[in-house]
C-alpha positions as CSV (number, residue, x, y, z in Angstrom):
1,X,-118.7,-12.6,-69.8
2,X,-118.9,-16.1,-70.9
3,X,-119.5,-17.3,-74.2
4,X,-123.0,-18.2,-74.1
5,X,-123.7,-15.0,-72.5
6,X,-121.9,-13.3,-75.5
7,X,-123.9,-15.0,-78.0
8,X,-127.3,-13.7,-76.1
9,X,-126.1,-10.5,-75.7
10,X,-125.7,-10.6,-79.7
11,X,-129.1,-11.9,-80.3
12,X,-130.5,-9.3,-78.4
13,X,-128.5,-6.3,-79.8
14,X,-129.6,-8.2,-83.5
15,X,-132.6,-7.6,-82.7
16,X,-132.8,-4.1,-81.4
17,X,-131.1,-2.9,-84.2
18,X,-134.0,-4.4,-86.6
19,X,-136.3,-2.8,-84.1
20,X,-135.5,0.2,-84.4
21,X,-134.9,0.1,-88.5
22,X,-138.4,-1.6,-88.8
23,X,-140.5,1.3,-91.0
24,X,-144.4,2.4,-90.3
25,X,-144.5,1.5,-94.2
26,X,-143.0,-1.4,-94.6
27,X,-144.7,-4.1,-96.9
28,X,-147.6,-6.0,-95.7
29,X,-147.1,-8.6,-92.9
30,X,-149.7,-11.8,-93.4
31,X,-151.1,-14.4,-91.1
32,X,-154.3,-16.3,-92.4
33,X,-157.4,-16.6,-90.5
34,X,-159.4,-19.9,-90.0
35,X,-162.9,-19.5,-88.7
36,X,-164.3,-21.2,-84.9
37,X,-166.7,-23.6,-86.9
38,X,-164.8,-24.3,-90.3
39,X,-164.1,-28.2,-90.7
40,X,-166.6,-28.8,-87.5
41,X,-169.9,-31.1,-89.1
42,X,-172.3,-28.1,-88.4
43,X,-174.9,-28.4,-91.3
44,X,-176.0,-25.5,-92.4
45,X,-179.1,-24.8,-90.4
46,X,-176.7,-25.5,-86.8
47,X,-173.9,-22.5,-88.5
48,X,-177.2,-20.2,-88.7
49,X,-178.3,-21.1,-85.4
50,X,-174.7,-20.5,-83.8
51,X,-173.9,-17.5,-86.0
52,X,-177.2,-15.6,-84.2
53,X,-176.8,-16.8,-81.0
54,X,-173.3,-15.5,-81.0
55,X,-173.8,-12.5,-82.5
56,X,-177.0,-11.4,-79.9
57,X,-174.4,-12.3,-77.3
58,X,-172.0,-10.1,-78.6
59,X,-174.1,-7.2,-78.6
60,X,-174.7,-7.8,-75.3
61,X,-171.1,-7.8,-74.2
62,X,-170.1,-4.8,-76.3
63,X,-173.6,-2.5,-75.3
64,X,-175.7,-2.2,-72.2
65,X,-179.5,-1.8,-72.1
66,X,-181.0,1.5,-73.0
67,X,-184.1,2.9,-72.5
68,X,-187.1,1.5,-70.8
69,X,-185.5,-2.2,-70.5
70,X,-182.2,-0.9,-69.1
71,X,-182.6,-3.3,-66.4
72,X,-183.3,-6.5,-67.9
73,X,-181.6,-9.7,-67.0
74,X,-182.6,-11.5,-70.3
75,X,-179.7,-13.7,-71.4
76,X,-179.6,-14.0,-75.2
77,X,-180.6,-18.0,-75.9
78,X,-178.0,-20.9,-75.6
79,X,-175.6,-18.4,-74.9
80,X,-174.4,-21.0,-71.8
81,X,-174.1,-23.6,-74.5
82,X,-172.5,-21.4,-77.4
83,X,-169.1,-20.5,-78.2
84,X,-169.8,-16.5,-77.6
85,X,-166.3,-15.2,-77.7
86,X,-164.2,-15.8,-80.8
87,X,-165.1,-15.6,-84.3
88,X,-161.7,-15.9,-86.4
89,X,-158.0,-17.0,-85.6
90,X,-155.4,-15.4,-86.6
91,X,-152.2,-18.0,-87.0
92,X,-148.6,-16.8,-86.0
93,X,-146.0,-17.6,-83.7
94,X,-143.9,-15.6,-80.7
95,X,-140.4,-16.3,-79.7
96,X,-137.1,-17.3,-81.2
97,X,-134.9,-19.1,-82.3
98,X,-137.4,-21.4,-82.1
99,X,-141.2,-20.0,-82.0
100,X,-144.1,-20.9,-80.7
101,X,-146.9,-21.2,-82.2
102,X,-150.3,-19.3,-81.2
103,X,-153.8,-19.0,-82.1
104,X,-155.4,-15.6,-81.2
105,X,-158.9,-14.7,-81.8
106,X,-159.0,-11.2,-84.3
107,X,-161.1,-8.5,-82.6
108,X,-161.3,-5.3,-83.7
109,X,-163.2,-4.1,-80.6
110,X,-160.1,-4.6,-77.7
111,X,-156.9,-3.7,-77.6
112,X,-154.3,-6.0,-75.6
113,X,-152.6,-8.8,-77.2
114,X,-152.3,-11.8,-75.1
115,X,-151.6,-15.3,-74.8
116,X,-151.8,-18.0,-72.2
117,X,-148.4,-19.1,-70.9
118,X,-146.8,-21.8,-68.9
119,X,-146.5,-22.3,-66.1
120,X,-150.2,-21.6,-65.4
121,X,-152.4,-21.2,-62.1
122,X,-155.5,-21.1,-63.8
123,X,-156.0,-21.9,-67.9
124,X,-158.8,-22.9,-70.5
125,X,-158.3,-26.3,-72.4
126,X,-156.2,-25.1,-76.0
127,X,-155.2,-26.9,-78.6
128,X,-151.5,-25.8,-78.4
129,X,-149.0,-26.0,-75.9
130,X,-149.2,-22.6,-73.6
131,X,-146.4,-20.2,-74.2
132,X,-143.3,-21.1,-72.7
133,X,-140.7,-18.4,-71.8
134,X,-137.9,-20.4,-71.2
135,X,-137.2,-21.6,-74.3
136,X,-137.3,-18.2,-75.9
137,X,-133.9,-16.0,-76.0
138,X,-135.4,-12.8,-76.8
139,X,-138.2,-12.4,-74.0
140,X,-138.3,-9.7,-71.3
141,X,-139.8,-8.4,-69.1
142,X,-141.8,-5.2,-68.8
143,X,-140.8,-2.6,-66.0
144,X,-143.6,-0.3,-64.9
145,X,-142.5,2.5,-66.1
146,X,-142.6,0.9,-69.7
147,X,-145.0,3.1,-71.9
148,X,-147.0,-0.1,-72.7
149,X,-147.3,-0.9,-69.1
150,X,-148.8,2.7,-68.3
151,X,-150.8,2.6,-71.8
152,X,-153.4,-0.3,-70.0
153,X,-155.6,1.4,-67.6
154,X,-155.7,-1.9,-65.6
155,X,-151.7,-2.7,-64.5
156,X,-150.0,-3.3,-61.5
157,X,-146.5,-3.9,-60.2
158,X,-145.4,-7.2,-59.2
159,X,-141.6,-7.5,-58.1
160,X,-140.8,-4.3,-60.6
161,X,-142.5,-6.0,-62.7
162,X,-145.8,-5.1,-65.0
163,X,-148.9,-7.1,-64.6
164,X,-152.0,-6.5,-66.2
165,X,-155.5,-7.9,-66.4
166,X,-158.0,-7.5,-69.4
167,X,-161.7,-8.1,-69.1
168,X,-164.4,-8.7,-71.4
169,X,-168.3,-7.8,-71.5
170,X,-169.0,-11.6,-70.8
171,X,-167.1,-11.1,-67.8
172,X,-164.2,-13.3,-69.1
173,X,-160.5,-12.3,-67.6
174,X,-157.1,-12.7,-68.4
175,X,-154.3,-12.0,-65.3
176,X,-150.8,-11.7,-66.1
177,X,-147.5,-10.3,-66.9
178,X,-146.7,-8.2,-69.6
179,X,-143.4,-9.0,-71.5
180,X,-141.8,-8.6,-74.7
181,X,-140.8,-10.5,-77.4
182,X,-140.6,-11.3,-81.2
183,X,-143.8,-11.8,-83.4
184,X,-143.5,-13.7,-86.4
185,X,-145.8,-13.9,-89.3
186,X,-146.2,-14.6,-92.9
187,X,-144.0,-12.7,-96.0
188,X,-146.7,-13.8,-98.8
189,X,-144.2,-15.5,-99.9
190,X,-144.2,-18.9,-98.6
191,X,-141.3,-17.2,-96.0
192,X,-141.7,-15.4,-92.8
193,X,-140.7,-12.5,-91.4
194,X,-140.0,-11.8,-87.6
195,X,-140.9,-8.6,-85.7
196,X,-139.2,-7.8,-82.8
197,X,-140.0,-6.5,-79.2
198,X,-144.2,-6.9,-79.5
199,X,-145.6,-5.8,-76.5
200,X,-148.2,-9.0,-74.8
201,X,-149.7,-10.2,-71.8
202,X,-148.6,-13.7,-70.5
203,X,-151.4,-15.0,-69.3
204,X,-151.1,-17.1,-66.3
205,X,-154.7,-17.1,-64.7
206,X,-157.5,-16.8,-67.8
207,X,-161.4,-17.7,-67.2
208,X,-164.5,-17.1,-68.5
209,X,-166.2,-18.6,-71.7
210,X,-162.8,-18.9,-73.9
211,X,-163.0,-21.1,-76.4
212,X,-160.7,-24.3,-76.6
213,X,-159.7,-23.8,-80.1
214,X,-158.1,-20.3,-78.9
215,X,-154.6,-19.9,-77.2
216,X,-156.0,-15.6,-76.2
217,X,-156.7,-12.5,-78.2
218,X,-155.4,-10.4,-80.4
219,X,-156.2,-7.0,-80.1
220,X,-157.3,-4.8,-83.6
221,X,-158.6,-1.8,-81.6
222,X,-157.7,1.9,-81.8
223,X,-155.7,1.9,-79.0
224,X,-151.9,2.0,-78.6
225,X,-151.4,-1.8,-77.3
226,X,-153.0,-3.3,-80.5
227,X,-150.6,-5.1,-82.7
228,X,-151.5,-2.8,-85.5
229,X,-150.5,0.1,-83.1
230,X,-147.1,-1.9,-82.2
231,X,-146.3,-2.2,-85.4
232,X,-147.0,1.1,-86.3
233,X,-148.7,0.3,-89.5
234,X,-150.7,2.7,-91.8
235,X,-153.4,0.2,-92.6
236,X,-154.3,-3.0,-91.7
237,X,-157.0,-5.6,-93.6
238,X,-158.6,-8.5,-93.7
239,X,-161.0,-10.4,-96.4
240,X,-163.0,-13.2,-95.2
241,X,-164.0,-16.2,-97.7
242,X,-167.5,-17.6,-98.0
243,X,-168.6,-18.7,-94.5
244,X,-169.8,-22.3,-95.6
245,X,-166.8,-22.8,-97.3
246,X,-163.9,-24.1,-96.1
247,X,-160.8,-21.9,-96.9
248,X,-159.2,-19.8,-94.9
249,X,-159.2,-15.7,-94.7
250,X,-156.0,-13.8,-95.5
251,X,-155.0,-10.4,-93.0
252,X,-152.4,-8.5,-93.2
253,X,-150.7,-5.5,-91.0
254,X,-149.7,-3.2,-93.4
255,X,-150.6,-2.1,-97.0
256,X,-151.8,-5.1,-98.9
257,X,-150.8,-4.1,-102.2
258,X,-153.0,-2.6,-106.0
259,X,-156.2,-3.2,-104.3
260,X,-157.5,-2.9,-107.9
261,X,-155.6,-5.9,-109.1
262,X,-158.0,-7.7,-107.3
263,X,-161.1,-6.0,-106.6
264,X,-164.5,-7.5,-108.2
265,X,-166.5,-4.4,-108.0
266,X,-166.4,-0.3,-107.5
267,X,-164.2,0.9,-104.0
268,X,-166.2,2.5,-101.2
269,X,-164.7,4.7,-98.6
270,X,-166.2,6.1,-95.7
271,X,-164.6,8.1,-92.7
272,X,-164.2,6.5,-89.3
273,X,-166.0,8.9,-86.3
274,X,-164.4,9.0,-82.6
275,X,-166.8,9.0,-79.8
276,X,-167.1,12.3,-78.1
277,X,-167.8,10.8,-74.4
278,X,-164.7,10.5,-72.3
279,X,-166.2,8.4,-69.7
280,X,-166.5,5.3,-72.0
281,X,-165.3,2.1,-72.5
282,X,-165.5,2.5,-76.2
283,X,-162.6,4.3,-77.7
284,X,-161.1,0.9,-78.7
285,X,-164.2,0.6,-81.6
286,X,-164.2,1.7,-85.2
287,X,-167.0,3.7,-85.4
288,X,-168.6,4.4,-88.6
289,X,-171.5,7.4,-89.9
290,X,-174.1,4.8,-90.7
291,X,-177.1,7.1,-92.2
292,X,-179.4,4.0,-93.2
293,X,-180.7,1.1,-94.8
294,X,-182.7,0.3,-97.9
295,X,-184.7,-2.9,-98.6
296,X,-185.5,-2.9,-102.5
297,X,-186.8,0.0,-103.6
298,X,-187.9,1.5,-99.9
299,X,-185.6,3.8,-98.0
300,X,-186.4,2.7,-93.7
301,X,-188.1,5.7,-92.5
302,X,-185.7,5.6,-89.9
303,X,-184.0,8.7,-88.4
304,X,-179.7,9.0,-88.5
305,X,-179.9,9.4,-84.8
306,X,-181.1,5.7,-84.6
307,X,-177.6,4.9,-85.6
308,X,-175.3,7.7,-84.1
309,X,-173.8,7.9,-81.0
310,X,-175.2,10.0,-78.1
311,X,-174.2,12.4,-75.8
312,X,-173.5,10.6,-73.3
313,X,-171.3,8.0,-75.5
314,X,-174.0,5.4,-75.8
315,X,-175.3,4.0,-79.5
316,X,-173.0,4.9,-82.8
317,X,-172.3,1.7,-85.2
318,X,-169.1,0.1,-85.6
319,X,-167.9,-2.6,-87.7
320,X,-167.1,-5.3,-86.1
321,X,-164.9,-8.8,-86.9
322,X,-166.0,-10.4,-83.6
323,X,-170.0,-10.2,-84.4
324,X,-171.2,-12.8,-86.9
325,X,-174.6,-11.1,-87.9
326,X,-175.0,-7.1,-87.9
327,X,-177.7,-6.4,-85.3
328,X,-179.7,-3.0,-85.4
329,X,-181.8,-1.8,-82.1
330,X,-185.0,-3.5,-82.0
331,X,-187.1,-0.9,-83.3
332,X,-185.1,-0.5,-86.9
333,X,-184.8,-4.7,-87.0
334,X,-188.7,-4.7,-86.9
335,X,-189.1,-1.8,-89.5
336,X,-186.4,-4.1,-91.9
337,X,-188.2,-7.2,-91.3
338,X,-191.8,-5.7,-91.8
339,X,-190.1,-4.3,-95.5
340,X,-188.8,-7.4,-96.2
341,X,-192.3,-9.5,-95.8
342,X,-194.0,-6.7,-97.6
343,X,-191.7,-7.1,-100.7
344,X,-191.0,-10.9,-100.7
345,X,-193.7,-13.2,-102.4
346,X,-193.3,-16.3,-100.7
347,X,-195.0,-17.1,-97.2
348,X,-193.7,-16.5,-93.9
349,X,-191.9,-19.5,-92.5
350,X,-194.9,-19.4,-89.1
351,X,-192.3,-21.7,-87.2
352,X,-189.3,-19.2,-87.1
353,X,-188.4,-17.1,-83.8
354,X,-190.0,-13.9,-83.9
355,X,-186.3,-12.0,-84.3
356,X,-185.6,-14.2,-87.5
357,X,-186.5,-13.4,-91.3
358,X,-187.4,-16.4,-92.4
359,X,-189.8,-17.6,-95.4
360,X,-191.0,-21.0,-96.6
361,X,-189.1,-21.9,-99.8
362,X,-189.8,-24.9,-102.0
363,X,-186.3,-25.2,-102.9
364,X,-186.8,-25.4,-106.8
365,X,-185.3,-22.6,-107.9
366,X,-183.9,-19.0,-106.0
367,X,-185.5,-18.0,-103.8
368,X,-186.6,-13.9,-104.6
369,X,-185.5,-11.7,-102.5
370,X,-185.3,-8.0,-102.5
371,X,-181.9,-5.7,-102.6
372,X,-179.9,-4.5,-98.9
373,X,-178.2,-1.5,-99.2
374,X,-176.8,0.2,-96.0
375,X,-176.1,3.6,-96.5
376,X,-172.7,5.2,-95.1
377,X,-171.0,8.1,-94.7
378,X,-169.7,9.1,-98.3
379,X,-170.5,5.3,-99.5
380,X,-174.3,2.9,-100.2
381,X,-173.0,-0.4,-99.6
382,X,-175.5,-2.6,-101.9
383,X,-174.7,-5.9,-100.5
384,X,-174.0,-9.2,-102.0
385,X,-176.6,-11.4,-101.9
386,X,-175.0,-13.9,-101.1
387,X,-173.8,-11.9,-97.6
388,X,-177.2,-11.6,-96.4
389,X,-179.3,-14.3,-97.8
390,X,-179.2,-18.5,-97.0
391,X,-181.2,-21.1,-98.6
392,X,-181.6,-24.0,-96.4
393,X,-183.1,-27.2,-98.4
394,X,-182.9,-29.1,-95.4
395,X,-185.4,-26.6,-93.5
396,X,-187.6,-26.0,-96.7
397,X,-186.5,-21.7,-96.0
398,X,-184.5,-19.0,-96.8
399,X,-183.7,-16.3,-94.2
400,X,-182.4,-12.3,-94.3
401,X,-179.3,-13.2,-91.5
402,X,-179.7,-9.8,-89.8
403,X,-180.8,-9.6,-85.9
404,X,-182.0,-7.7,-83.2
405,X,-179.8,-5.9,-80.4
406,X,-182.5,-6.1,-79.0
407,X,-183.1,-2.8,-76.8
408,X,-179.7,-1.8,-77.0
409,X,-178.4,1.0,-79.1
410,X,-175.8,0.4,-80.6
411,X,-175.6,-1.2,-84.5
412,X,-172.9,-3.6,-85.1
413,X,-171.7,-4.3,-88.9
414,X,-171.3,-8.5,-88.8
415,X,-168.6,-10.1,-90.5
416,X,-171.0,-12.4,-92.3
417,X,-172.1,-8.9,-94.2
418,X,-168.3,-8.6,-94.8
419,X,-167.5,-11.9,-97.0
420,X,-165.7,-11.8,-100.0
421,X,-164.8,-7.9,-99.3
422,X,-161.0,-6.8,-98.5
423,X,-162.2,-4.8,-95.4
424,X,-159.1,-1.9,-94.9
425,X,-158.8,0.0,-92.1
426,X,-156.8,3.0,-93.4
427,X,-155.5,4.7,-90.3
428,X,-153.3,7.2,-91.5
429,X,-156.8,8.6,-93.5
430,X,-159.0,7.6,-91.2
431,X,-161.0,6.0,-93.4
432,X,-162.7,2.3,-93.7
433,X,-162.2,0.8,-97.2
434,X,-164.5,-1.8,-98.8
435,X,-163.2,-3.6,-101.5
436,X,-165.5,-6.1,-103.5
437,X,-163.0,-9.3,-104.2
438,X,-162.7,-13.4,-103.9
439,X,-160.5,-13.5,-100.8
440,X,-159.5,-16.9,-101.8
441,X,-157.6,-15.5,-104.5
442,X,-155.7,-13.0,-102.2
């Protein structure tokens, strides 16, 4: 064996070893999140605009049509024109000894964790360099009879090889290989620290409405090829700063520390639910027991069935990081907005959409505006006002950013409802953690 054969050998067995010491409880890894339209000009009325049209095409993607309208063709508006896909970026880099870095959009609702490579037969415009795998030392390939090659429901074999080939509800697709190789991310320290053998597909043919900011995706789900299942973690978290600010959002894989040290408010806790139906494509979701809302003093007459899931898998609520806005079915949006223009005092903005909730504000002073409270399993989130309310001065009104699923089912919990809260997934309790806190301090 020649010398620089010995020297990749070592690198390899190096790394193996810290493989296989690497603990489930080890301290927090960290990466920091920017968001799709930070540091892009939007004013403040375009970020509202964007924020719904993203988030009605994301309940789209994530739920079909139900009941009498299960056949409707309806696109959500601008959708064609609207970066639908991607909400935050999560920073870190794959390879050694030099890595590379990446820019993989957080979502909590899919599993695989994926970037696009080089060379490539078919890639969207990014703002990086695609992944190369010659210049890494510790990448490999995947055999088939890899346990993360027979974890995706969608692989192949290729040359003994595992390919693999991940779609999306917008009918987006990534095609590649799966391979293996080191992961590195943030020590909250101003240092870094590298994980080895993470399990991701090398995208070589990717299309569909990706968005040129993005190298692929990270997968958050509950499944086992999400990097928090690689890495075996307990917990993961994230805590997203105020949207029409400018800082970035820390996450991390792993326990994050006294969440007390830096909490601003009382800690909720509610269990996650798993969704009976095995014939669905849902099991990747965090499902919550959302029981219902309150708008000021009135509770929605509003049944829990409105928000659980059915029997045949359909509906539930989940919280979601890749919906901007949380959207309820049609019929509990209209209840909300009907409670909202019976307790606000000022006039109804006439030149809104009908699925906004929007009001004519002279700008003087704050605007009034009643109390949200979503009611959860175990927990009443009473809501920041701040995470459900804009002024606009510019458009003379202030708006209730909630939406419509339209007649869809489901309920997804926005990450605009999420700001300035240190969201943890505890997965060894099985429980959702909210944690009231300024992120940019974190």
């Amino acid at each position: 064996m020649n010398m620089k054969a010995c020297l990749s050998m070592l690198t390899y067995l190096v790394f193996l070893t810290f493989l296989f010491s690497w603990p489930a409880t080890s301290a927090a890894l960290r990466a920091h999140l920017s968001h799709i339209d930070s540091g892009r000009g939007f004013t403040k009325r375009e970020l509202l605009h964007r924020m719904v049209v993203r988030s009605r095409a994301r309940a789209a993607n994530l739920c079909p049509y139900s009941g009498t309208n299960a056949h409707s063709t309806t696109a959500p508006v601008g959708r064609a024109n609207t970066d639908v896909n991607s909400e935050y970026l999560i920073h870190l880099s794959i390879g050694a000894p030099r890595s590379q870095p990446v820019t993989l959009t957080l979502d909590t609702g899919s599993d695989v964790v994926w970037t696009q490579c080089e060379p490539c037969a078919e890639c969207f415009t990014q703002p990086l360099p695609g992944f190369d795998t010659a210049t890494s030392n510790t990448v490999r390939s995947v055999a088939c009879s890899d346990p993360l090659c027979k974890a995706h429901s969608e692989h192949s074999c290729f040359l003994h090889g595992c390919t693999y080939v991940s779609g999306y509800g917008d009918e987006s697709r990534s095609f590649g290989h799966f391979l293996r190789d080191s992961f590195t991310f943030d020590d909250g320290k101003g240092g870094a620290v590298t994980v080895p053998d993470i399990g991701f597909g090398c995208g070589m043919y990717n299309v569909g409405k990706f968005l040129s900011s993005e190298t692929g995706i990270a997968g958050f789900g509950r499944g086992p090829l999400s990097l928090p299942s690689q890495l075996k973690v307990r917990q993961f978290s994230y805590c997203f700063t105020a949207r029409f600010g400018a800082k970035s959002s820390p996450v991390f894989l792993g326990a994050a520390g006294d969440l007390k040290a830096h909490a601003t408010g009382p800690t909720l806790s509610t269990s996650f639910v798993r969704n009976p139906s095995p014939n669905t494509d849902s099991s990747s979701y965090y499902f919550l027991s959302f029981k219902g809302v309150t708008v000021g003093e009135t509770r929605l007459p509003v049944p829990e069935s409105a928000f659980a899931i059915k029997a045949d898998g359909s509906g539930g609520t989940i919280i979601d990081s890749g919906t901007d806005l949380t959207t309820f079915p049609d019929a509990v949006f209209r209840q909300l907005k009907s409670a909202f223009i019976a307790q606000v005092t000022l006039p109804v903005n006439k030149t809104a959409d009908e699925d906004d909730v929007c009001f004519s504000w002279d700008g003087k002073k704050t605007a009034p505006m009643p109390k949200l409270i979503f009611h959860l399993e175990g927990a009443d989130w009473d809501l920041p006002r701040e995470n459900y309310v804009t002024e606009d001065h510019e458009s003379g009104q202030v708006c209730v950013v909630v939406s419509t699923s339209g007649q869809r089912d489901m309920t997804l919990i926005g990450n605009f409802q999420q700001q300035n809260t240190h969201i943890v997934y505890d997965l060894a309790a099985g429980k959702l953690l909210l944690v009231p806190a300024q992120c940019d301090k974190l």
